[in-house]
C-alpha positions as CSV (number, residue, x, y, z in Angstrom):
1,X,4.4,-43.0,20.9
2,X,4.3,-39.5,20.8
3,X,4.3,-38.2,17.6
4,X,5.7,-34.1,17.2
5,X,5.0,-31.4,14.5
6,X,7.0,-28.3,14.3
7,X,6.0,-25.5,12.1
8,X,7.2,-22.5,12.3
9,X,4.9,-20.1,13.4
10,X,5.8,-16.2,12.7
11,X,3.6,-13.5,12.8
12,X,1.3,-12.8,9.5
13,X,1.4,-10.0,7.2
14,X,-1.8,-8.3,8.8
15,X,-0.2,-7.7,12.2
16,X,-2.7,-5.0,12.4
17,X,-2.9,-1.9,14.3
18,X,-4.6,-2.5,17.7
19,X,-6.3,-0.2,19.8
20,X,-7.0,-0.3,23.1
21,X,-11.2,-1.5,23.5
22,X,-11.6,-0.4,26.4
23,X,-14.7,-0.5,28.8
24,X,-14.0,2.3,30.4
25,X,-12.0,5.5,29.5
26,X,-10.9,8.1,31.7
27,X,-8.7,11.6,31.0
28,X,-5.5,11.7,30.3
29,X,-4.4,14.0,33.2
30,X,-5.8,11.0,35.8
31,X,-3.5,10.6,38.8
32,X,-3.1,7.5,37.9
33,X,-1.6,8.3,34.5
34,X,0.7,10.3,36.2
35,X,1.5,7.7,39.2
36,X,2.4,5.3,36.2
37,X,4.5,7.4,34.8
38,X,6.4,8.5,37.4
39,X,6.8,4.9,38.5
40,X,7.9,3.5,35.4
41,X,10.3,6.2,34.5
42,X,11.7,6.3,38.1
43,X,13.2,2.8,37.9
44,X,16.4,1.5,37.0
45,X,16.3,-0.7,33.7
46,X,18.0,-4.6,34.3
47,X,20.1,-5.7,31.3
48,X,18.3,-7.2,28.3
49,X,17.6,-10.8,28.5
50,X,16.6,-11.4,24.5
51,X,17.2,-9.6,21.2
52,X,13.8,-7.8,21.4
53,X,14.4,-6.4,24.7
54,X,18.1,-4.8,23.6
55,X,16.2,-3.3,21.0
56,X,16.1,0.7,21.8
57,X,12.1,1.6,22.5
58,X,10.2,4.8,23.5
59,X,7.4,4.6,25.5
60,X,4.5,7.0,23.9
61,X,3.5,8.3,26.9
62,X,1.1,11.1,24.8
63,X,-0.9,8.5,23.8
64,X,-1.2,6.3,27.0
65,X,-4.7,5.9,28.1
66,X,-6.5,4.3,31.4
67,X,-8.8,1.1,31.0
68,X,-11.1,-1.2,33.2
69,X,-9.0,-4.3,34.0
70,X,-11.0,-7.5,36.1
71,X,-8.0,-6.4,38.7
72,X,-9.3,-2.6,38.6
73,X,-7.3,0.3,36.5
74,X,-4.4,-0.1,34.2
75,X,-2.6,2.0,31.7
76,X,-2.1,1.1,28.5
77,X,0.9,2.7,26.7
78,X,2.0,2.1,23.0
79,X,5.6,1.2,22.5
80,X,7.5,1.9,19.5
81,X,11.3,-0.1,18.6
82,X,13.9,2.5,17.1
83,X,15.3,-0.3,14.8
84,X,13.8,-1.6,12.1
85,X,12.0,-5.2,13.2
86,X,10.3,-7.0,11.0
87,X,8.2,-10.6,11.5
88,X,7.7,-13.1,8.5
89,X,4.6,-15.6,8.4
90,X,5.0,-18.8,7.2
91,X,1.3,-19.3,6.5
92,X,0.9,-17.9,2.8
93,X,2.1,-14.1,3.7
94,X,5.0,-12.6,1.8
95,X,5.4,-9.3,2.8
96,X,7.6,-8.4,6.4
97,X,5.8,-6.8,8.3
98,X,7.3,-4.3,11.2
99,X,7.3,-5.2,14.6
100,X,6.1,-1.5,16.0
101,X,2.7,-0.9,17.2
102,X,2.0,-4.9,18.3
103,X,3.8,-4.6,21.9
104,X,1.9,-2.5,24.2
105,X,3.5,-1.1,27.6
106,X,0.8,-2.1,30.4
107,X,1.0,-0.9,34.1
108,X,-1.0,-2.0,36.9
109,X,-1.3,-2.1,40.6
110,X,-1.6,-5.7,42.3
111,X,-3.5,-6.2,45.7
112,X,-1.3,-4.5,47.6
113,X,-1.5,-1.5,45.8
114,X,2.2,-2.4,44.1
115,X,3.0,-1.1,40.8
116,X,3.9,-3.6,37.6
117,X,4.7,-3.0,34.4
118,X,4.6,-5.7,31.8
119,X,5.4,-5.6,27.6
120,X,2.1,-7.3,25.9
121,X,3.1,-8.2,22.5
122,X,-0.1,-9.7,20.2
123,X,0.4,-12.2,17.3
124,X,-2.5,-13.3,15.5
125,X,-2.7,-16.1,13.8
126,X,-3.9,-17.3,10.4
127,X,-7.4,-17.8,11.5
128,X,-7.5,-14.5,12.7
129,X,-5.8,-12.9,9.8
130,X,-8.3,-14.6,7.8
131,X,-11.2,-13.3,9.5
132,X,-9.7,-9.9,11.5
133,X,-13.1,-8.9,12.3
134,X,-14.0,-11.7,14.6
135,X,-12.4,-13.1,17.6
136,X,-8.9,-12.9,18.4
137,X,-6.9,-16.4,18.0
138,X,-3.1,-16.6,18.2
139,X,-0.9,-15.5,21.2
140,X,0.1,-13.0,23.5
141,X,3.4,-12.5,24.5
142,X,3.9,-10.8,28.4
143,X,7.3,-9.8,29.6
144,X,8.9,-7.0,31.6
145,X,10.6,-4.8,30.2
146,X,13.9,-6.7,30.1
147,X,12.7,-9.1,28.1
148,X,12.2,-11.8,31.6
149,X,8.8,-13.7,30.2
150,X,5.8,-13.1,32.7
151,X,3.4,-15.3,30.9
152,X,2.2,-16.2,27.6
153,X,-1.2,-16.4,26.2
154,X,-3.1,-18.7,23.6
155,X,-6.2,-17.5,22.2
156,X,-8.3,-20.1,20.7
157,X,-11.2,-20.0,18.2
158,X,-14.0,-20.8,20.4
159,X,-12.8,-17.9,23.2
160,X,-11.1,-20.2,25.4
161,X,-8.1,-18.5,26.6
162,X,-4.8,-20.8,27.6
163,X,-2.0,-20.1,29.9
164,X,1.5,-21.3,28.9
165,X,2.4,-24.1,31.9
166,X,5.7,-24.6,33.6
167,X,5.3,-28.5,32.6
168,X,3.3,-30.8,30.7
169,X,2.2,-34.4,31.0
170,X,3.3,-36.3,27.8
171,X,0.6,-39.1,26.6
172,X,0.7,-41.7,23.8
173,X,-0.6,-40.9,20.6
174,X,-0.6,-37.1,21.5
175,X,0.4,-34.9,19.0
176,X,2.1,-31.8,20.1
177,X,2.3,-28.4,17.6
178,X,5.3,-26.3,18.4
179,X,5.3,-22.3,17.6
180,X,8.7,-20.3,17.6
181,X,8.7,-16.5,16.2
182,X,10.9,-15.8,13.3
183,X,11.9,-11.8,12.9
184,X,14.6,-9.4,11.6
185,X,16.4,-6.7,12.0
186,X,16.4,-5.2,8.7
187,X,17.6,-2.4,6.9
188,X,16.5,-1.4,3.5
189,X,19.3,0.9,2.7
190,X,22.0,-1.9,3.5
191,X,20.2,-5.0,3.0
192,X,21.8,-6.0,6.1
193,X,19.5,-8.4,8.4
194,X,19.8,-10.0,11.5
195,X,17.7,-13.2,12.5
196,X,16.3,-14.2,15.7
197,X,13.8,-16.5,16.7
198,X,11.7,-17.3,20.5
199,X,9.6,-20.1,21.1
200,X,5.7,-19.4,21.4
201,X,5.8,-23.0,23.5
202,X,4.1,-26.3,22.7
203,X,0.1,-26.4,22.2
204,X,0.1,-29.2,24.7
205,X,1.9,-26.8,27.4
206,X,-0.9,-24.3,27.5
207,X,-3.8,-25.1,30.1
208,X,-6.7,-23.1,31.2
209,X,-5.7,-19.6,32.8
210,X,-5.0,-19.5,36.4
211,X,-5.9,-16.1,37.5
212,X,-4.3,-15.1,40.4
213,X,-5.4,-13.0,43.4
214,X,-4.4,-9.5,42.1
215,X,-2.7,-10.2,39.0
216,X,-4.4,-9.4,35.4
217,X,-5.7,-12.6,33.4
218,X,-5.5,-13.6,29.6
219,X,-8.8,-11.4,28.8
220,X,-6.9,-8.3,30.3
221,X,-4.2,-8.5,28.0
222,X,-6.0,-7.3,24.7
223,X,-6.1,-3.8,26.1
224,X,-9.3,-3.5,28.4
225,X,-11.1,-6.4,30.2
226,X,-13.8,-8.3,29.2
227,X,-12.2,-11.6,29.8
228,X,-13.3,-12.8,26.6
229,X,-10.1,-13.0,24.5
230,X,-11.3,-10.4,21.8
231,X,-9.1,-8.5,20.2
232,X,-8.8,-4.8,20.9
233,X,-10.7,-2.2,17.8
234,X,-8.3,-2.3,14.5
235,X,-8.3,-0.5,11.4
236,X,-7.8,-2.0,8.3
237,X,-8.1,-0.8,4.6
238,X,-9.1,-3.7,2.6
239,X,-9.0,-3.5,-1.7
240,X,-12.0,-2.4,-3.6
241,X,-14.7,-4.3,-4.2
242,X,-14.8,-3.1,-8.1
243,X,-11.3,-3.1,-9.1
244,X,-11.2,-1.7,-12.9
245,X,-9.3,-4.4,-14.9
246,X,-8.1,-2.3,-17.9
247,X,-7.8,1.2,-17.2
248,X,-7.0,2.4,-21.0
249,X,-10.4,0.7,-21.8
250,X,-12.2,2.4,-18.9
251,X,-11.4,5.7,-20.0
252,X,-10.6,5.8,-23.7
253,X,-14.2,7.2,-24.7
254,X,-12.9,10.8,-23.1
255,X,-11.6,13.3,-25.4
256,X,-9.8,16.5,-25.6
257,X,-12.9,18.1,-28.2
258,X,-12.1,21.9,-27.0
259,X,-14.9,24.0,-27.0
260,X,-17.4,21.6,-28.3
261,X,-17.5,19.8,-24.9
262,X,-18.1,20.6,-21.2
263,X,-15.8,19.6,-18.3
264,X,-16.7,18.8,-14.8
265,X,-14.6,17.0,-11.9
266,X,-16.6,15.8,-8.7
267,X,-14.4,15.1,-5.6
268,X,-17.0,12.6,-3.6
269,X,-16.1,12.7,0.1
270,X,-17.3,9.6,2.6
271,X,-16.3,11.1,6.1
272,X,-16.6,8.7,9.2
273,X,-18.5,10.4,10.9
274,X,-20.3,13.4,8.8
275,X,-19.8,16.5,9.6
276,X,-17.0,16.4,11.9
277,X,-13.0,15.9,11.3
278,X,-12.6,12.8,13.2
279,X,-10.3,10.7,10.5
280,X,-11.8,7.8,12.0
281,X,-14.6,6.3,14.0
282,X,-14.6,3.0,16.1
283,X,-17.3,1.1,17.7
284,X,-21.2,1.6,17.0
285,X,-20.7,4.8,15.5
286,X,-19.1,2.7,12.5
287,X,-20.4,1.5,9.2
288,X,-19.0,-2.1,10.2
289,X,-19.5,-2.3,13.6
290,X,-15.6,-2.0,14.0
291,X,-14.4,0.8,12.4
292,X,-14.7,3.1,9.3
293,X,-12.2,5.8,8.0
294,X,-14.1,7.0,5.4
295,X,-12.9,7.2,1.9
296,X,-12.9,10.1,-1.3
297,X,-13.5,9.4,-4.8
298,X,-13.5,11.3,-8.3
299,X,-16.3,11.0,-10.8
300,X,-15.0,12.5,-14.6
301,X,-17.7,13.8,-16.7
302,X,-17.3,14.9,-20.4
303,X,-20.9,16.4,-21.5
304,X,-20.9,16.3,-26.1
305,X,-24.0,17.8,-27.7
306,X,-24.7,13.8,-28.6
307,X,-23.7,12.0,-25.2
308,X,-22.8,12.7,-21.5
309,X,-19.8,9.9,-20.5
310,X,-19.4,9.6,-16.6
311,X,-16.7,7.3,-15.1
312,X,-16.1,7.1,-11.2
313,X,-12.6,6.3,-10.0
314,X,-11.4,5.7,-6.3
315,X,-7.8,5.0,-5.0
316,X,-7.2,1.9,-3.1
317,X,-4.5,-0.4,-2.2
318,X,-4.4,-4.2,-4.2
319,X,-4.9,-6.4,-1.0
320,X,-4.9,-4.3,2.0
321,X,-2.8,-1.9,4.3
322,X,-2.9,-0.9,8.3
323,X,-0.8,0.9,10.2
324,X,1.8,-1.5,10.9
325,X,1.7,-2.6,7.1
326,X,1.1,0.6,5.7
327,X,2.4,0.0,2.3
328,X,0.7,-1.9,-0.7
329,X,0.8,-1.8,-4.3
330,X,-2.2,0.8,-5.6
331,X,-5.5,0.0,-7.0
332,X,-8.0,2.0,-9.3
333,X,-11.7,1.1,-8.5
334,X,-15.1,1.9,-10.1
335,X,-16.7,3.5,-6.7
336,X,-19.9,4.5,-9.1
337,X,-23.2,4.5,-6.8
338,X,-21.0,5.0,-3.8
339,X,-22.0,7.1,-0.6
340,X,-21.0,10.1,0.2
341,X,-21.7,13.1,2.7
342,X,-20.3,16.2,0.9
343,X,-18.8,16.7,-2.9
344,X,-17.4,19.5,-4.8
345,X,-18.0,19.5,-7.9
346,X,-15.1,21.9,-10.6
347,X,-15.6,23.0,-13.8
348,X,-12.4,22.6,-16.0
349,X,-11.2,23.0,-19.2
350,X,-10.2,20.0,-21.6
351,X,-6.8,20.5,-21.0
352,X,-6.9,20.6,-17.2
353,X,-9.5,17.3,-17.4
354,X,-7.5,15.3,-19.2
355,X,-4.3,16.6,-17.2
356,X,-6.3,15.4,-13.7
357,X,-7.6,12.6,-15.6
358,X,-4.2,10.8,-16.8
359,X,-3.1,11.5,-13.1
360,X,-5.4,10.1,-11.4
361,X,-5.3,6.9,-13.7
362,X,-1.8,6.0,-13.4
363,X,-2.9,4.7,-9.5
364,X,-2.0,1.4,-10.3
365,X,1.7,2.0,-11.2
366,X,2.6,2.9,-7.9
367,X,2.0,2.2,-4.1
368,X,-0.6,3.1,-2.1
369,X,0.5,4.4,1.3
370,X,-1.8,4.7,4.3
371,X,-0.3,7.8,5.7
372,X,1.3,9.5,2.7
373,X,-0.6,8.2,-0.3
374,X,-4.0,7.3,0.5
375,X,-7.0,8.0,-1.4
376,X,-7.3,11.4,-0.1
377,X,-3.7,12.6,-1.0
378,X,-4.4,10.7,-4.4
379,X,-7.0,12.8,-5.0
380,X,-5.7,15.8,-4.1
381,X,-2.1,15.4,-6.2
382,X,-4.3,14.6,-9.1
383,X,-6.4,18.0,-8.9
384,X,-3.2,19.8,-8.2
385,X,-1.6,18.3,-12.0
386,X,-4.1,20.0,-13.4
387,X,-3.7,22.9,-11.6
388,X,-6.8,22.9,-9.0
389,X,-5.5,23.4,-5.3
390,X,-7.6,22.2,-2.6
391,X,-6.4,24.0,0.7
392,X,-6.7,20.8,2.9
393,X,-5.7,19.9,6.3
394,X,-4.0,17.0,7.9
395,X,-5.5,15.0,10.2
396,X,-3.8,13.1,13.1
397,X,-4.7,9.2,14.3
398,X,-2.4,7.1,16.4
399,X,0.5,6.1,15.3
400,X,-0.2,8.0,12.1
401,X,-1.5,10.8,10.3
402,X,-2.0,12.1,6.9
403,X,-5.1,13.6,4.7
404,X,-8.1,12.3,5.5
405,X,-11.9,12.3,4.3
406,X,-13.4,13.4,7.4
407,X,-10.9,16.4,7.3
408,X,-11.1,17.0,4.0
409,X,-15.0,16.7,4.1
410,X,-14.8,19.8,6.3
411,X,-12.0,21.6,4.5
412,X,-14.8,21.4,1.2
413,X,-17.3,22.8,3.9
414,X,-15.5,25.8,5.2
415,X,-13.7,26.5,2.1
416,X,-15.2,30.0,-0.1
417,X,-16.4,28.8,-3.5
418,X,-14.8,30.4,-6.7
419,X,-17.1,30.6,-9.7
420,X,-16.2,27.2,-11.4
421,X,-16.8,25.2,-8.5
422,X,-20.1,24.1,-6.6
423,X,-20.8,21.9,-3.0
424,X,-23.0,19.9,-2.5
425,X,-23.8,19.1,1.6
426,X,-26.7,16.7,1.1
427,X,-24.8,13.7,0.5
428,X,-26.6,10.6,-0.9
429,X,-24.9,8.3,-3.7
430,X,-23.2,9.0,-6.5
431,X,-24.6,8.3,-10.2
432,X,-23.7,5.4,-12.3
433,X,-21.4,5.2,-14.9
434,X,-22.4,6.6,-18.7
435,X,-21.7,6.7,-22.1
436,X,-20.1,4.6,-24.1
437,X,-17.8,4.6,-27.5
438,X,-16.5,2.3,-30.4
């Protein structure tokens, strides 16, 4: 007998950011950029044929780029849905999650030199979600533009990559797992939603990718050839590793004691790639072999005739945040012994301390944000309550942009130095945690 089990499969919280990995990049004012372009835009548009599809998109053509295909060039342009689409996991998640930034526009030219141009739309699954640095498992959705399915992609743990079939052979004793995508069309303001579901197909419909003569495969599909099913570069904030359980404890031993105690505030910056404002880095110039963004912490120091007490305090969110899930409560953690590149380290007065001081600790009361309240712009807001204005920049990433360490590593750089403050452009860790109290 054949024996069925249907789960519902939506796409997880994580439904990360995905960037193009690409083996081969070329400038953006390439003919074929332009020939893309011109073709795609030059088009008439067929009716929808699902919900996604009737959606309103726009196609970000600023930051299309070219990449290696096995079929030659393509041109990989991120998409972004006007309405508010969200996807729910059944697999533990509980947050929704929007659908932007996970469908890629991809255009190519077959063996006859023909233009195409296909929707990719990546779902991970909870294997990937559970280990987003290695290899890519779940699907890959491929459709034109009108929502007419092209083909659709299974990614499995051990790099095989499966094609969905037209039919299937049906055995005893085979147990078939069936996928469908669950999303919304939400709106906060309203709490109005509307549901819609599309099958992901049947595990036992999927056999091994049939490449055909001009036409991209599965290993394509993940932004930039390869054929090996990995998933494109990501970038994803994860929690501290030394979240600080009590902050009333950690930072009861300061004191407003006037004039017989000192008052110093270091700003600790971690850029991604020192020295320069790039807000991120990806590939081997990162920490993690994937990617870095760098982060910026305070360290608090109260100097007493009798004792010197030092606590260290970064910004981060509780789990983690990307740039599709940008949001996540906030997180205080003690980044004592931390690298850094550059610091500036202000001499306040008791007031100001503790005015900076209570700002900067009431982080775990509200959310982090990756683009407007990150640990940068925490910082920053904090120095600012007690009057201290660092002139910073903003920097720019795609899809996003914000304050950022490697910008503000540079700001601190450039910046003239009034007589309470000091730099240091040596870099190297930052001191431990000292002093204690009854």
């Amino acid at each position: 007998m054949c024996i069925k089990i249907v789960p519902v499969f939506t796409t997880c919280c994580a439904l990360l950011w995905l960037l193009p990995a690409c083996k081969k990049q070329y400038p953006s004012s390439s003919s074929l950029l332009q020939d893309a372009r011109t073709f795609f835009t030059s088009n008439p548009l067929a009716p929808p044929q699902n919900y996604r599809a009737g959606i309103p998109k726009t196609v970000l053509w600023d930051q299309a780029r070219v990449v290696s295909l096995s079929i030659g060039d393509g041109v990989f342009v991120p998409v972004r849905y006007q309405a508010g689409l969200f996807v729910k996991s059944t697999f533990g998640c509980d947050r929704l999650v929007s659908l932007n930034y996970l469908t890629q526009l991809l255009l190519y030219r077959d063996s006859h030199h023909t233009f195409h141009a296909v929707l990719v739309t990546t779902l991970p699954d909870s294997n990937y979600l559970s280990n987003p640095l290695g290899i890519f498992t779940g699907f890959r959705f491929v459709e034109d533009w009108n929502g007419n399915p092209v083909a659709k992609y299974l990614y499995k743990p051990d790099g095989t990559i499966l094609k969905l079939g037209v039919s299937h052979i049906q055995t005893d004793a085979t147990i078939t797992v069936c996928n469908v995508i669950t999303g919304y069309n939400y709106a906060p303001s309203t709490n109005d939603t509307e549901e819609w579901t599309e099958t992901a197909g049947c595990t036992e419909m999927y056999f091994p990718d049939d490449i055909g003569e001009g036409e991209p495969g599965g290993g394509d599909y993940g932004g930039g050839g390869g054929g090996s099913g990995a998933p494109p570069a990501m970038m994803i904030l994860h929690a501290g590793k030394n979240p600080i359980p009590n902050i009333a404890q950690y930072i009861q031993c300061f004191q407003n004691n006037g004039n017989l105690s000192s008052y110093t505030i270091t700003l600790y910056v971690d850029q991604p790639l020192p020295g320069t404002r790039k807000p991120f880095t990806v590939g081997t110039q990162s920490k993690n072999g994937t990617f870095d963004i760098g982060h910026v912490f305070v360290d608090f120091e109260e100097a007493s005739p009798s004792e010197t007490i030092v606590r260290s305090m970064g910004y981060y969110p509780k789990n983690w945040v990307s740039p599709a899930s940008p949001i996540n409560p906030g997180s205080l953690n003690n980044d004592q012994n931390h690298i850094f590149n550059i610091s500036l380290k202000i001499s306040v007065s008791g007031q100001q301390f503790m005015q900076i001081l209570d700002a900067f600790a009431s982080g775990n009361s509200v959310n982090y944000n990756l683009n407007s309240n990150n640990c940068t712009t925490w910082a920053l807001t904090a120095l600012e309550a007690g009057g201290i204005k660092i002139q910073a920049n903003q920097g720019t990433w795609p899809l996003g942009k914000g304050y950022d360490p490697g910008d503000l590593g540079e700001d601190i750089r450039d910046m003239p130095l009034p007589l309470n403050m000091s730099r240091n452009e040596q870099g190297g860790t930052s001191p431990p945690n000292s002093g204690a109290c009854q």
